[in-house]
C-alpha positions in Angstrom: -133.5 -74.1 -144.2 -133.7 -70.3 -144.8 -137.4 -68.9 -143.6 -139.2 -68.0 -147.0 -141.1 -64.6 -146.6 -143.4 -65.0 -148.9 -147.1 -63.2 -149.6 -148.6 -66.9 -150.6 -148.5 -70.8 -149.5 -148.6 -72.4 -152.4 -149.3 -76.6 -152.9 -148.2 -77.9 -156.2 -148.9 -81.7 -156.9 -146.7 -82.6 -159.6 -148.4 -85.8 -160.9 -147.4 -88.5 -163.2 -150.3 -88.0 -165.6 -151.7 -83.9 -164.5 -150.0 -81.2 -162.4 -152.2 -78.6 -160.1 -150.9 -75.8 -158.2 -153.2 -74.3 -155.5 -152.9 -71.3 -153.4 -153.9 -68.9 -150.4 -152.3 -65.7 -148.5 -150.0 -66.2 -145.6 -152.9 -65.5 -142.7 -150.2 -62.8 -141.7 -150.7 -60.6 -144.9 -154.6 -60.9 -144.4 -156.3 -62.9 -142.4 -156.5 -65.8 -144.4 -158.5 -69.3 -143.8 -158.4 -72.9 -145.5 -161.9 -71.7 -147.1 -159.2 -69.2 -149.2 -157.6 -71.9 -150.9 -157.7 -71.6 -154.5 -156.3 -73.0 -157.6 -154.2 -71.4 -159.8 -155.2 -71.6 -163.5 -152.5 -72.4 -165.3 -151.9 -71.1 -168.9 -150.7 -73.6 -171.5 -151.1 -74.6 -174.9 -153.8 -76.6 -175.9 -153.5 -76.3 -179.6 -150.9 -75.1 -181.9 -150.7 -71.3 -181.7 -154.0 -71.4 -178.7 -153.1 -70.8 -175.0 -155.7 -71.2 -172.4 -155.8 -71.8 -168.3 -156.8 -74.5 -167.4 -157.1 -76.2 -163.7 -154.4 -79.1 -164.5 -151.6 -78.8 -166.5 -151.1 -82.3 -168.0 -147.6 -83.6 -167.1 -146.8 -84.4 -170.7 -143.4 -82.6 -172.7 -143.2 -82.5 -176.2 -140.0 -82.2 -177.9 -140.9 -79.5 -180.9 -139.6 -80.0 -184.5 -138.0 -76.6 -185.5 -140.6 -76.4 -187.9 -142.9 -76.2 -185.2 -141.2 -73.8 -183.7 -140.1 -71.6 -186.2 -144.1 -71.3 -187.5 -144.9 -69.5 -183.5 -147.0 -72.8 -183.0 -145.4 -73.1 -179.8 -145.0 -69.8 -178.7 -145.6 -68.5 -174.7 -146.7 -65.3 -173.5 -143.4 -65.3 -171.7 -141.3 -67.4 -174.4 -141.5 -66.8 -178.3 -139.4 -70.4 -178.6 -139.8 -73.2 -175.8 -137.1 -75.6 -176.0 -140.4 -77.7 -174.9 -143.7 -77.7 -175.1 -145.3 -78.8 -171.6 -149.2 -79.5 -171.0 -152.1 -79.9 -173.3 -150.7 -79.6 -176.8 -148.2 -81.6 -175.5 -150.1 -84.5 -174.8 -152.2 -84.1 -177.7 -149.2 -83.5 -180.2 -147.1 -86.2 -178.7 -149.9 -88.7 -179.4 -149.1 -88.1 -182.9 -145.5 -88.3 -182.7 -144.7 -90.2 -179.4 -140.9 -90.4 -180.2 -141.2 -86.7 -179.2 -143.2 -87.0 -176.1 -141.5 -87.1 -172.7 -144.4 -89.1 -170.2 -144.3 -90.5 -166.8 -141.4 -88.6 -165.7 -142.4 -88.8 -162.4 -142.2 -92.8 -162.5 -138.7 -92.7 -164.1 -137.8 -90.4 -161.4 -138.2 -93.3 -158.8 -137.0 -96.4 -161.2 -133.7 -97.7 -159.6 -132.5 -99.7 -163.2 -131.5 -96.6 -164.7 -129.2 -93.8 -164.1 -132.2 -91.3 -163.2 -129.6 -88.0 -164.0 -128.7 -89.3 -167.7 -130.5 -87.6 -170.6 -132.1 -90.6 -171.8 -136.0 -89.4 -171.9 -138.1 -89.9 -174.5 -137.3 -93.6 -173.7 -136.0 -94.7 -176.9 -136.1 -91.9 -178.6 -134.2 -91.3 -182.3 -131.1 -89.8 -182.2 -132.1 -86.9 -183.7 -134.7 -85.5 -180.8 -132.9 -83.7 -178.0 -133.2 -85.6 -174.9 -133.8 -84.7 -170.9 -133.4 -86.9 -167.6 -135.8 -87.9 -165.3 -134.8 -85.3 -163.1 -134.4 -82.3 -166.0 -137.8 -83.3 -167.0 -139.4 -83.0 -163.9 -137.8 -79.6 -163.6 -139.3 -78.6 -166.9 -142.9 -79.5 -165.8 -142.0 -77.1 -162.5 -140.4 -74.3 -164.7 -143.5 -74.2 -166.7 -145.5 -73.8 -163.6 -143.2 -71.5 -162.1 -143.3 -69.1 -165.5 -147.2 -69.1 -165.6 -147.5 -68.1 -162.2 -144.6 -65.1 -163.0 -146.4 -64.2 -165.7 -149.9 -64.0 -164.2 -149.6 -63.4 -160.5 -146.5 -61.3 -160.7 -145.9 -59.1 -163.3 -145.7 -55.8 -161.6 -144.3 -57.1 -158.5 -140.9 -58.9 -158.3 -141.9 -60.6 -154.6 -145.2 -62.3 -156.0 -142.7 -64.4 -158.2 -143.6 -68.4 -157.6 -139.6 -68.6 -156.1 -140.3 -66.1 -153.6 -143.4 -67.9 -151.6 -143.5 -70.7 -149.3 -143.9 -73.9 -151.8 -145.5 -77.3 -150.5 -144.4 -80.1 -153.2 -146.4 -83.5 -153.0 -144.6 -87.0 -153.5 -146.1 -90.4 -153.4 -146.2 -91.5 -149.7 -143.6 -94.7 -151.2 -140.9 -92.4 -152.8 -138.2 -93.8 -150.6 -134.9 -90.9 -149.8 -133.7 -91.3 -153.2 -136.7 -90.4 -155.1 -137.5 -87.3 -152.7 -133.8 -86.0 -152.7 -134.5 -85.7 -157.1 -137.5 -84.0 -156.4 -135.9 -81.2 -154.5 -133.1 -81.4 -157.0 -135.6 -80.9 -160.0 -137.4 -78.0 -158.0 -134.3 -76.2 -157.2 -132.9 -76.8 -160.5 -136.7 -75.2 -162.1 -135.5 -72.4 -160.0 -138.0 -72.6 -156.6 -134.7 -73.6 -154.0 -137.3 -73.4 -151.1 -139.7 -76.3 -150.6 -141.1 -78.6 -148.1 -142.1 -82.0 -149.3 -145.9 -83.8 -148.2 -146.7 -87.5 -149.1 -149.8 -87.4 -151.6 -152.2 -89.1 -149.3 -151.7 -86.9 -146.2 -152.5 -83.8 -148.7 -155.4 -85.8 -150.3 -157.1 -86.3 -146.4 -155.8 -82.5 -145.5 -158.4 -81.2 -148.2 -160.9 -83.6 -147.1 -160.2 -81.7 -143.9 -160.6 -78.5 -145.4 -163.6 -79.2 -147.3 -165.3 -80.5 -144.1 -164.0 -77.6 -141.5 -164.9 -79.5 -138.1 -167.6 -81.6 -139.2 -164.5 -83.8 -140.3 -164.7 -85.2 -136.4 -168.4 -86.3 -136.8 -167.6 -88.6 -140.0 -165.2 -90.4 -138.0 -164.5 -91.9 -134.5 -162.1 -93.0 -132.1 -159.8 -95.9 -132.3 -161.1 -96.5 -136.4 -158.6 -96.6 -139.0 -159.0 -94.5 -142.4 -157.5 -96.2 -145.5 -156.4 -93.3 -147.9 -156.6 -95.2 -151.7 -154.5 -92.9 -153.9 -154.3 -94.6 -157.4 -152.3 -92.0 -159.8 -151.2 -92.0 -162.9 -148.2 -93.9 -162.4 -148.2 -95.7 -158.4 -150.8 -96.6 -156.3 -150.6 -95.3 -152.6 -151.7 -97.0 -149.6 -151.9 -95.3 -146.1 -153.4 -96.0 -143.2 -154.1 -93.5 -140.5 -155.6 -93.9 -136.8 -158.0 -91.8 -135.3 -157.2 -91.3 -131.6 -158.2 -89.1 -128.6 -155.9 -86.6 -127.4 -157.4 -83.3 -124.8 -160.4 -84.6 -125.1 -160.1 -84.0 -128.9 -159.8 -86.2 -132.1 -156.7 -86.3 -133.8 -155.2 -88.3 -136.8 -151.9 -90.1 -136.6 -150.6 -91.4 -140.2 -149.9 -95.3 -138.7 -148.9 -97.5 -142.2 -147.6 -96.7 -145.7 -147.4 -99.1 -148.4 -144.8 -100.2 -150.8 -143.9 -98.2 -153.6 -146.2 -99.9 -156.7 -145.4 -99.0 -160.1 -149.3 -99.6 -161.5 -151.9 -97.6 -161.8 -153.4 -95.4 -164.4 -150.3 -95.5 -167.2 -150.9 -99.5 -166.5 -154.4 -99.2 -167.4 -154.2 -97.1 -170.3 -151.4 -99.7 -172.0 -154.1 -102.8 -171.0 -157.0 -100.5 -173.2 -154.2 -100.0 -175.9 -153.6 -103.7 -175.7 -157.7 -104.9 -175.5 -157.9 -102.3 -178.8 -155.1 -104.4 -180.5 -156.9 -107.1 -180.1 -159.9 -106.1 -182.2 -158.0 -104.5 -184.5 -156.1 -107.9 -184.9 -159.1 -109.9 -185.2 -160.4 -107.5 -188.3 -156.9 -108.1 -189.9 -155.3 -104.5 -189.0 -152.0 -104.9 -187.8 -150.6 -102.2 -185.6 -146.5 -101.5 -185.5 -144.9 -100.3 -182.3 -145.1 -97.1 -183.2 -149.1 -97.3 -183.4 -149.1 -98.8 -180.3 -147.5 -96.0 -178.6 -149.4 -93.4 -180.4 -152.6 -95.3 -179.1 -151.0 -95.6 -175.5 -151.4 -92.0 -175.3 -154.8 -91.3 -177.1 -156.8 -94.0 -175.2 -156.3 -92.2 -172.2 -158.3 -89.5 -173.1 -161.1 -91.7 -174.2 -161.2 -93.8 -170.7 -161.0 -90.4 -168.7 -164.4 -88.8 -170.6 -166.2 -92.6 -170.3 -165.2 -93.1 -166.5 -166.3 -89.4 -165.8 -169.8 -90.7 -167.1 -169.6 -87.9 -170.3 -170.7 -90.8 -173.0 -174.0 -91.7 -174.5 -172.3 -94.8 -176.3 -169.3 -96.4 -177.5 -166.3 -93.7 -177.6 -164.4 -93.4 -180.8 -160.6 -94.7 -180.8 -158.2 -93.0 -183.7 -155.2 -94.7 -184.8 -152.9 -92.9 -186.5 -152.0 -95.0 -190.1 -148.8 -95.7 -191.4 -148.3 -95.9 -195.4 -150.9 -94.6 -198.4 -153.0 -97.5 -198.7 -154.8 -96.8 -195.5 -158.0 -94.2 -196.1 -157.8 -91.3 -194.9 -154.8 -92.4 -193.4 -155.9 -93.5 -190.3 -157.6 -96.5 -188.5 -160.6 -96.4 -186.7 -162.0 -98.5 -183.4 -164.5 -97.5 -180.7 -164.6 -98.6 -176.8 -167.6 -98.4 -174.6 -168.2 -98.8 -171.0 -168.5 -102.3 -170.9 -165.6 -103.0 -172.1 -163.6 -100.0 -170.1 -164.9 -101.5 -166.7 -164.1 -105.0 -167.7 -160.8 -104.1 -168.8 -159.8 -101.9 -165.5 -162.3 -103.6 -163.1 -161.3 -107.5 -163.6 -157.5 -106.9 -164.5 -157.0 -104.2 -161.9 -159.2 -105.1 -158.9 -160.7 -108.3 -159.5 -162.0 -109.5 -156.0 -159.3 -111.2 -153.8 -158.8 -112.4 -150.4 -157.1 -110.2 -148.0 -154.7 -113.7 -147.4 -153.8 -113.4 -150.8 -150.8 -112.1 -152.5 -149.2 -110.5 -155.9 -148.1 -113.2 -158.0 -145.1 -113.6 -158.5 -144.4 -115.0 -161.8 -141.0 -116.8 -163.3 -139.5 -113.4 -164.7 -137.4 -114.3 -168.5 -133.9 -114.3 -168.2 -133.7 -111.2 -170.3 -135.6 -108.1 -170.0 -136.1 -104.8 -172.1 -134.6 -102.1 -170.1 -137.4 -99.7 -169.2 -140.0 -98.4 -166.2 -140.4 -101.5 -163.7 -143.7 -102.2 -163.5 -145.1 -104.7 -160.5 -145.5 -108.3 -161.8 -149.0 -108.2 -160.6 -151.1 -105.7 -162.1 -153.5 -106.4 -159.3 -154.5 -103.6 -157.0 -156.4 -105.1 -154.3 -153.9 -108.0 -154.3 -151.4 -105.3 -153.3 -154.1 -103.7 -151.6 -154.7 -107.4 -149.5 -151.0 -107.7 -148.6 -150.2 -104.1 -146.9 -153.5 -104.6 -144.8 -152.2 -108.0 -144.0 -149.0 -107.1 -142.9 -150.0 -104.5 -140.6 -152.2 -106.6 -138.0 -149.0 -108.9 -137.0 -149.3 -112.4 -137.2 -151.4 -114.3 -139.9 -153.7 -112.2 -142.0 -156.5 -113.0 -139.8 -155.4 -110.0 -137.6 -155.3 -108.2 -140.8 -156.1 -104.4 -140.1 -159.1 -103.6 -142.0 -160.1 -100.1 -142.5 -163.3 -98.5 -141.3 -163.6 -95.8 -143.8 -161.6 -95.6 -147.5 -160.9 -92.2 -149.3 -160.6 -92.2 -152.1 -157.8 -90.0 -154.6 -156.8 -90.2 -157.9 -158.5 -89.3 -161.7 -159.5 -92.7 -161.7 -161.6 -92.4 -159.1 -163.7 -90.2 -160.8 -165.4 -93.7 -161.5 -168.6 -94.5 -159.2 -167.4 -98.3 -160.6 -164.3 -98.0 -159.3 -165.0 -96.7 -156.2 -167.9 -99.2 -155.7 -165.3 -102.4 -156.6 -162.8 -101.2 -154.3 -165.0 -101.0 -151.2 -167.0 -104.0 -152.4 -162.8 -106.1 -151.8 -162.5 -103.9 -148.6 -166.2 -105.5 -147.2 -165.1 -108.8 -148.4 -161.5 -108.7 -145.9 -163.8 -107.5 -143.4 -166.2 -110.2 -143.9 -162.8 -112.8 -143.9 -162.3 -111.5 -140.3 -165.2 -111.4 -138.5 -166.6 -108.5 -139.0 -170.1 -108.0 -140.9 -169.9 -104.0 -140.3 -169.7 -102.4 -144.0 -166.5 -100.3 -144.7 -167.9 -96.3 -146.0 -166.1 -94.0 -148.0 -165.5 -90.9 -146.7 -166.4 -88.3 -150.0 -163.8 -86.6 -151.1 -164.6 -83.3 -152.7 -162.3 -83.8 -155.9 -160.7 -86.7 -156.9 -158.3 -84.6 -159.5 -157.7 -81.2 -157.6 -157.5 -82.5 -153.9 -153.9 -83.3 -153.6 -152.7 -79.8 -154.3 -155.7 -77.8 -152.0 -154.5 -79.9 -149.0 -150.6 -79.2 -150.0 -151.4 -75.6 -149.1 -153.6 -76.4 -146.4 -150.8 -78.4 -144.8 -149.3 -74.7 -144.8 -151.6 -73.1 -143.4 -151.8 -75.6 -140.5 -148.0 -75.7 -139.9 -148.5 -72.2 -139.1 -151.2 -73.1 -136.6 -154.7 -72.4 -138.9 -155.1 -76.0 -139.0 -155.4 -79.5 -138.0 -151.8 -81.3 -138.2 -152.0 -85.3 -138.9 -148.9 -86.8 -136.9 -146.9 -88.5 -139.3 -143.0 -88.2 -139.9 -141.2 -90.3 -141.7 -143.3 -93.3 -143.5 -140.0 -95.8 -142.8 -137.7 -97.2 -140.6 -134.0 -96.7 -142.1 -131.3 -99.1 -141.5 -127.2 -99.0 -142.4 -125.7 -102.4 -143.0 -122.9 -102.9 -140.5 -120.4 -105.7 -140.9 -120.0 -108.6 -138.2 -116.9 -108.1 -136.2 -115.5 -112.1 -136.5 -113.0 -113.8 -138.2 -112.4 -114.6 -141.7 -113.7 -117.9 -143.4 -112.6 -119.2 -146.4 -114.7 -118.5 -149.0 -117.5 -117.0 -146.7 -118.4 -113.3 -146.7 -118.5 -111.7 -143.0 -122.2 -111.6 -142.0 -124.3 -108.4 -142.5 -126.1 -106.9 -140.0 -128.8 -103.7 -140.0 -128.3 -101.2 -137.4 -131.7 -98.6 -137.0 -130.6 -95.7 -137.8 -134.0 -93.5 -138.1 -137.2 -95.2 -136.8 -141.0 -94.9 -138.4 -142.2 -91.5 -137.6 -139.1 -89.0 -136.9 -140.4 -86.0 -137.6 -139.2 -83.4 -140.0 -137.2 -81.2 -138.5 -135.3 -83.3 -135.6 -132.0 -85.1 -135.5 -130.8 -88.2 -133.7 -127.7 -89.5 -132.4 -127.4 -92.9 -132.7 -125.3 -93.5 -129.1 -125.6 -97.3 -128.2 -122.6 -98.5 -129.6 -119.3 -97.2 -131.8 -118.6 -98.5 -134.9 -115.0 -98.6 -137.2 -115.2 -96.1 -139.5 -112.3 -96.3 -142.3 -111.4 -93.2 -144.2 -109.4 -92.6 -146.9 -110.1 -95.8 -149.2 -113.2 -96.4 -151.4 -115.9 -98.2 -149.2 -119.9 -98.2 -149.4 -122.8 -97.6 -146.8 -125.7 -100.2 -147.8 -129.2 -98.4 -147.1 -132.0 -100.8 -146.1 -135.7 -99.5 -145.0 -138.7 -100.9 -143.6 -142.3 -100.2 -144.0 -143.4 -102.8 -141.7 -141.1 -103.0 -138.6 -142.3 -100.0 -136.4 -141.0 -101.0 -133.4 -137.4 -100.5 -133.8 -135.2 -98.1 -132.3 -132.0 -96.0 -133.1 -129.2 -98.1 -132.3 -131.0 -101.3 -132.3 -128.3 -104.1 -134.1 -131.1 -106.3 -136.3 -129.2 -109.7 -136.6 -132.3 -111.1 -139.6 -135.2 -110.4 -140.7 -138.0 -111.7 -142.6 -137.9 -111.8 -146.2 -139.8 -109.0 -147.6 -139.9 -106.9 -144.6 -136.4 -104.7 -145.5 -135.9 -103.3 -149.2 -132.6 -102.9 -150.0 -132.6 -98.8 -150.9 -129.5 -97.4 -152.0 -125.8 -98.1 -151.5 -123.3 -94.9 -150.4 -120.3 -95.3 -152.8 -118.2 -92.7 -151.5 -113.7 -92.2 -150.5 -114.2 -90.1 -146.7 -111.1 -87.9 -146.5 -108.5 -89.2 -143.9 -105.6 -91.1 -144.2 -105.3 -94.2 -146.1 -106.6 -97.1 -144.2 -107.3 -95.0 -140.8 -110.0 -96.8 -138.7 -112.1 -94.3 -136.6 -114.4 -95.4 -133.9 -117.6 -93.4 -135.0 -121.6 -92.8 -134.2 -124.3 -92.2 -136.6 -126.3 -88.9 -136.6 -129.7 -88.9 -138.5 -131.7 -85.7 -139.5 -135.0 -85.4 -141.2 -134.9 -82.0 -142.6 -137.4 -79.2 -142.9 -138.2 -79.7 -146.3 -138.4 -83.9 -145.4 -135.3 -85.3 -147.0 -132.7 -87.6 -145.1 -129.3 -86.7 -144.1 -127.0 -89.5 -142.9 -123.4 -88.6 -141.1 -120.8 -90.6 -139.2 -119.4 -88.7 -136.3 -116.2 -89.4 -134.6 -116.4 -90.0 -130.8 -113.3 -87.9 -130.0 -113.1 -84.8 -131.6 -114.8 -82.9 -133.6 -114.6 -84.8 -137.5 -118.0 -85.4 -139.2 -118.3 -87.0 -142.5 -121.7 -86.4 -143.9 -123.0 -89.6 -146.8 -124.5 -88.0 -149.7 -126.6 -90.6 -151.5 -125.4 -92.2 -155.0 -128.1 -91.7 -157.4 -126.0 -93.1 -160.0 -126.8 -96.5 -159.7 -124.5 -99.5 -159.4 -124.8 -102.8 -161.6 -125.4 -105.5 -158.5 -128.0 -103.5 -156.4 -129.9 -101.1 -158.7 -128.3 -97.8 -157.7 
């Protein structure tokens, strides 16, 4: 990748639900330190005509009517006419009219049951409202950002621009090779071409880092484990990282990431929608589909101000009417705290045994197309099964965590945080061990992920501490059993380890054990398998079967490699993890000097998802 000289490092955290972008100088333009960090204050609208900075810019786009547009409701210091509205107005004008509101982009950006490159956002949408992709979304929440920060930070000087400094973007720690690949696609196409990608919880324990300086090493010791609890807007985030002794010094090894779970706080806010229906049903006011979305998106605000602790009493819930005979035209309802921690604390993290698992219910034979939401709403039923899976056999050498930090708005919640390490003490308990788990306090639950993006930064330029990681999964390519045909019987599949847990950014490897037949020159396809769980596997390592649940089947590589028709070529795999943390996959010919490099197929296919 081209070095970026640039006067700033800057983290952005592009969130399902809010977006932050911090900041600090490059220590060679001044003598910068983490305590520099700062956040940029991003200006937005938060009413028609009213622009203000705020810390977060919600990730919410609104589609504009060209009445609205035409009236300067929607104008930008640096654009009269936005195409689309992004942030604060957004939200709250999309609440109003939610066929115009473009949400969860960042969960559609990861859902394999859809071609993630069509325009087909808002989900549903009338015919008449322009629509964006997952990816052209995502890029439109960046552009935003990337405008703001040209408008404030770089007006009189052309290098200051947001696409001239060194950019750290966060994705969840589950966003398999797909889902990161979009996210540099989306960046570049927002116009920032130079970024380095960090997993969500590794930049949420980097600003505990920074908040701490080096006390950080007397809240923890050797040979614990820190669980790192990220529950977002749209995907909860488990990792798991070791502390260990190295020159006499402790350091922090990222050991364990969890699967990529489509719950958290969109989930919660569609179960308060849902416990609000019901009371409204039981007083004989019916809400459409259209209500219901409308209140999807209003609740939200509502649980945020009564988790944060800023009500007195029941919170009051507007529902937009539909027809004259309701007064005022609108519908009214109310939620306290009660009901908001019996709602999220039973149906979300209900207390569970760390041998449990997610349910897996009968699924219909027909489903709605749409975001892929777990089966089990359950977060420390999810939570149970990574922390089983990562002690071996049985889930009575489960790997329970010493400490927990905690990230995500939700958190905000003392309840929250108090049920989840209440289930954590309760796994410990199940194996033998009476010692209560701790939390290590974060400094913000909100804000965090994009401080330690640009802390990450600072410490890849040696100004800080550097948690070992890599990548979070083993990658395999499925390789076809040399034997001969059976009637009606497929040729057996095997996976051949083609990148192990933990290749670092920046290295390659040349997968040398064996050749394999390459043919060229006809349509064939590369079947992508990974593995959060099997650690110990190598490069070149030929996996004959494997446990169900432990490889996900990821992608498949549709592709025609140029050559002659039919040619078979005896060929090795080469594997690089690039600088900015994306995957690149090429088959290299033993003799001579042909390479054919296997871009990934984002546009899915019918029988595997993609």
């Amino acid at each position: 990748m081209e070095k970026v000289m640039s006067s700033y490092i800057v983290g952005i955290d592009l969130g399902t639900t809010n977006s932050v972008v911090a900041y600090t100088e490059r220590p060679e333009d001044g003598a910068a330190d983490a305590s520099d960090i700062r956040l940029f204050r991003i200006p937005q609208l938060v009413d028609a005509g009213v622009v203000e900075k705020r810390e977060m810019l919600p990730s919410f786009i609104f589609l504009p009517e060209a009445h609205d547009v035409g009236r300067g409701a929607t104008a930008l210091p640096w654009d009269a006419e936005p195409d689309a509205v992004v942030g604060e107005f957004a939200r709250k004008r999309g609440g109003e009219l939610p066929q115009r509101l473009i949400s969860s982009a960042k969960s559609w950006l990861c859902n394999t049951m859809v071609d993630r490159k069509a325009e087909n956002l808002p989900w549903k949408g009338p015919q008449e409202v322009s629509k964006m992709s997952a990816v052209t979304a995502s890029a439109a929440i960046l552009r935003h950002m990337r405008d703001a920060w040209n408008h404030e930070m770089a007006a009189d000087d052309p290098a200051l621009r947001l696409e001239n400094q060194e950019i750290y973007l966060t994705v969840p720690a589950s966003f398999d090779a797909v889902a990161r690949e979009l996210t540099v696609q989306a960046a570049a196409l927002s116009g920032l071409a130079h970024v380095t990608l960090l997993e969500e919880p590794q930049a949420a324990l980097y600003a505990w880092i920074e908040s701490m300086g080096d006390d950080w090493r007397s809240k923890v010791k050797k040979g614990e484990t820190l669980l790192v609890c990220d529950i977002g807007g749209g995907t909860s985030d488990f990792s798991l990282i070791g502390i260990s002794e190295e020159d006499g010094e402790l350091s922090l090894e990222r050991i364990a990431v969890g699967d990529h779970l489509l719950v958290g706080g969109d989930n919660m806010d569609l179960a308060l929608a849902w416990y609000v229906k019901s009371k409204m049903d039981a007083k004989g006011q019916k809400l459409d589909d259209w209500q219901m979305r409308g209140l999807g998106h209003s609740i939200r605000s509502v649980k945020e101000k009564i988790l944060s602790g800023g009500t007195n009493g029941p919170e009051p819930v507007t529902i937009l009417g539909r027809g004259s005979g309701l007064i005022g035209g609108t519908l009214k309802s109310e939620m306290d705290e009660k009901e908001v921690d019996q709602v999220i604390l039973e149906g979300f993290l209900p207390l569970c045994s760390v041998g449990e698992r997610p349910v897996q219910k009968r699924r219909s034979g027909l489903r709605e197309m749409g975001l892929v939401y777990e089966q089990d709403p359950s977060i420390s039923r999810h939570m149970a099964w990574f922390l089983a899976r990562q002690g071996g056999d049985g889930w009575q050498n489960a790997c329970i965590p010493d400490a927990v930090l905690f990230n995500g708005g939700i958190m905000k919640s003392a309840a929250v945080r108090e049920r989840i390490l209440g289930v954590v003490d309760y796994f410990r308990e199940e194996v033998g061990n009476d010692t209560p788990v701790r939390e290590v306090e974060a400094g913000d639950y909100d804000l965090s992920v994009a401080r330690g993006a640009a802390y990450y930064g600072l410490a890849r330029l040696g100004r800080g501490i550097r948690i070992r990681g890599g990548l979070s999964r083993s990658y395999y390519v499925s390789v076809e059993a040399a034997m001969p045909a059976i009637p009606g019987m497929p040729a057996p599949m095997k996976a051949l380890c083609v990148a192990p847990m933990g290749m670092e950014e920046g290295t390659e490897e040349r997968v040398a054990s064996e050749e394999f037949v390459l043919y060229v020159g006809e349509p064939v396809a590369f079947d992508i398998m990974a593995s959060a769980s099997r650690r110990d596997d190598a490069p070149g390592d030929v996996i004959d079967s494997w446990a169900d649940g432990e490889m996900e089947d990821l992608t498949s590589i549709e592709t025609t490699l140029e050559g002659e028709w039919g040619t078979a070529i005896p060929v090795q795999f080469e594997i690089r993890v690039t600088e900015i943390g994306t995957l690149e996959f090429w088959c290299v010919a033993t003799e001579g000097d042909k390479r054919w490099k296997l871009e990934f197929n984002v546009r899915e296919r019918d029988d595997a998802g993609y």
